[in-house]
C-alpha positions in Angstrom: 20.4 -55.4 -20.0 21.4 -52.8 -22.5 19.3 -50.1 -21.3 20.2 -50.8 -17.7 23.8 -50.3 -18.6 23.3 -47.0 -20.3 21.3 -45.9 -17.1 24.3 -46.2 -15.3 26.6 -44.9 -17.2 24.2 -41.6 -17.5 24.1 -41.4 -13.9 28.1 -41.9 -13.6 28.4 -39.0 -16.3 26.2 -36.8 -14.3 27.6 -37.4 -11.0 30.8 -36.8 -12.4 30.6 -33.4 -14.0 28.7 -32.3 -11.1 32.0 -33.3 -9.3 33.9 -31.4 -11.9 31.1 -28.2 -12.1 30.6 -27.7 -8.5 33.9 -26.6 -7.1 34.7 -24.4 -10.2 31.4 -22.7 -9.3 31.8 -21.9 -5.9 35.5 -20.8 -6.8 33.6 -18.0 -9.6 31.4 -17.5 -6.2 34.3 -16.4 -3.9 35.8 -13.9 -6.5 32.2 -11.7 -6.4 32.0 -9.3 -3.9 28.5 -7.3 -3.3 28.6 -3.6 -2.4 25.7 -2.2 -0.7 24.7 1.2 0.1 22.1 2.6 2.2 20.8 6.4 3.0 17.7 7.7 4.3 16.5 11.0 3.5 13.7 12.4 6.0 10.9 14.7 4.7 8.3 16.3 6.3 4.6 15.6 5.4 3.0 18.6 3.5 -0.7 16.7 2.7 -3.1 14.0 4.7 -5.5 11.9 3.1 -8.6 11.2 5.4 -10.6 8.1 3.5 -14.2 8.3 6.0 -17.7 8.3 5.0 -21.5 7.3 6.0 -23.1 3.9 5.8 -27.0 3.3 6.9 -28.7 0.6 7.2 -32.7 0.3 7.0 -35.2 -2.4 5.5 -36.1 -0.3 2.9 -33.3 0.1 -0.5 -34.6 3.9 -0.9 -34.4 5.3 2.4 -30.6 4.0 3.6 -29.6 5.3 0.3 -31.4 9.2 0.6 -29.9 8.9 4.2 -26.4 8.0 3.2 -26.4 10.6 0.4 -27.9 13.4 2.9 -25.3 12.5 5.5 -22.5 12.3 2.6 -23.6 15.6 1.7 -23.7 17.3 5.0 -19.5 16.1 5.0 -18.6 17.7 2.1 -20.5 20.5 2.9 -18.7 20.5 6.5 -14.7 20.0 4.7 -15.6 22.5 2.2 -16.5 25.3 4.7 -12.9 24.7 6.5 -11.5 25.5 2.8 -11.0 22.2 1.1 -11.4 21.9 -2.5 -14.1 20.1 -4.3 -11.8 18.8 -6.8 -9.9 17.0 -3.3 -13.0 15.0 -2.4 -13.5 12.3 -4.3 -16.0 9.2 -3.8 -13.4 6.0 -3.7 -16.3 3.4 -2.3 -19.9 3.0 -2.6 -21.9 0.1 -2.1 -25.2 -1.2 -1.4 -26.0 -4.9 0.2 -28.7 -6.9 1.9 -28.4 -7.4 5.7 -29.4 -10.9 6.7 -30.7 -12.7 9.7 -28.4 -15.5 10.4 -30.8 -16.8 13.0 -33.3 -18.2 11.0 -33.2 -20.8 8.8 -33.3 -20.3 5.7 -31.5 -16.8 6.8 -33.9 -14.1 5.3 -33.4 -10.9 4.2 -33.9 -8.0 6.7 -33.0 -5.1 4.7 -29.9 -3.3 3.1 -26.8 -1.5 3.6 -25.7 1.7 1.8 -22.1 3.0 2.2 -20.2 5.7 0.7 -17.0 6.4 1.2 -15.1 9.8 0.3 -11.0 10.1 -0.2 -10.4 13.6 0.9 -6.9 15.2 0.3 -6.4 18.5 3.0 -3.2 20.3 1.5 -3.4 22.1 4.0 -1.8 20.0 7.0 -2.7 22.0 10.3 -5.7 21.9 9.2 -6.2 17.8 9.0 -7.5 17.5 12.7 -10.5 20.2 11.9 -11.4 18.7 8.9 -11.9 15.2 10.7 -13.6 16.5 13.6 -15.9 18.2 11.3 -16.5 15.4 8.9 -17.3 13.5 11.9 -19.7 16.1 13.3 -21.3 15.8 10.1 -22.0 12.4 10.6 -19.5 10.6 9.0 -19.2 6.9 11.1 -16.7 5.2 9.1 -13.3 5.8 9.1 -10.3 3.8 7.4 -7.5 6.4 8.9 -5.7 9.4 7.4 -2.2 8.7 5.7 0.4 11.7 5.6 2.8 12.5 2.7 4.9 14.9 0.8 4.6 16.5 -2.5 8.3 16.4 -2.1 8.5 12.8 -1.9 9.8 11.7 -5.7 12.8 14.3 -5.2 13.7 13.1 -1.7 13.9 9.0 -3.2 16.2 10.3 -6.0 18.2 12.3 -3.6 18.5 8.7 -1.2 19.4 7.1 -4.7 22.3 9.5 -5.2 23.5 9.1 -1.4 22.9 5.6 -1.7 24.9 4.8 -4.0 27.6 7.2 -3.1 28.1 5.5 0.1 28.6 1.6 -2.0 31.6 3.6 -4.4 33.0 4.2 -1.1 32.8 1.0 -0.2 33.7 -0.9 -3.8 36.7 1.9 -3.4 37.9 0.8 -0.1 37.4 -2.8 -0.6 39.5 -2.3 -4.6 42.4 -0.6 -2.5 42.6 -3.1 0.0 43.0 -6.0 -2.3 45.9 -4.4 -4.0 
């Protein structure tokens, strides 16, 4: 009976300072106010990153791989004649894999799958449409898309930092003044 007795008066405490706690809480609630600011700062892409490559596919291990490295070769040899860097071509996937035949049971092993793929960096970005075309020429038939960007681009986030946070003191300022 005891413990039944303490149970409840727990529970009354509880309730009861939530009662108290609550109100006082959203009061320390309404006396915040949040300033935001916002700025966007446009730059203009100075490199493209191309990720493509070569995968082949044959029963024999030895013979997709000496044709994947051939045709990777042939593509660096193709970017490197329109002026791009060997140090801006770098390997960012290979893999090798059995194909299977799903249709029989158990599915069996029908050969294997070599792919290479190359991260290539053009700096020089009028020149990002020839290197593609010629990578693909080449022989390259994968391609996971070419992403743009700016060397500039640290200095153009601090720059919509500063702005940023320019535009929330005017703001906090106008908001200060208008509460007396």
């Amino acid at each position: 009976m005891k413990i039944h007795a303490l149970k409840k008066l727990a529970i009354t405490l509880i309730l009861l300072s939530l009662c108290v706690a609550l109100p006082a809480l959203a009061l320390a609630d309404a006396a915040d106010l949040t300033v935001r600011g916002t700025a966007v700062v446009s730059i203009n892409p100075d490199f493209a990153t191309l990720t493509l490559g070569y995968y082949a596919e044959n029963k024999d291990l030895m013979t997709a791989q000496a044709e994947t490295a051939n045709a990777v070769d042939g593509i660096i040899a193709a970017v490197t004649a329109l002026g791009v860097e060997k140090q801006d071509i770098v390997t960012s996937n290979f893999s090798i894999g059995p194909v299977y035949n799903y249709n029989t049971q158990p599915s069996t092993v029908t050969g294997y799958r070599v792919e290479n793929m190359l991260t290539i960096t053009v700096k020089d970005i009028e020149q990002v449409a020839a290197v593609m075309n010629a990578a693909l020429e080449a022989g390259a038939n994968q391609s996971y898309g070419i992403s743009f960007d700016s060397t500039e681009r640290g200095e153009a986030y601090r720059q919509a930092l500063k702005e940023a946070i320019a535009v929330a003191k005017l703001k906090a300022e106008a908001m200060a003044e208008a509460s007396g």
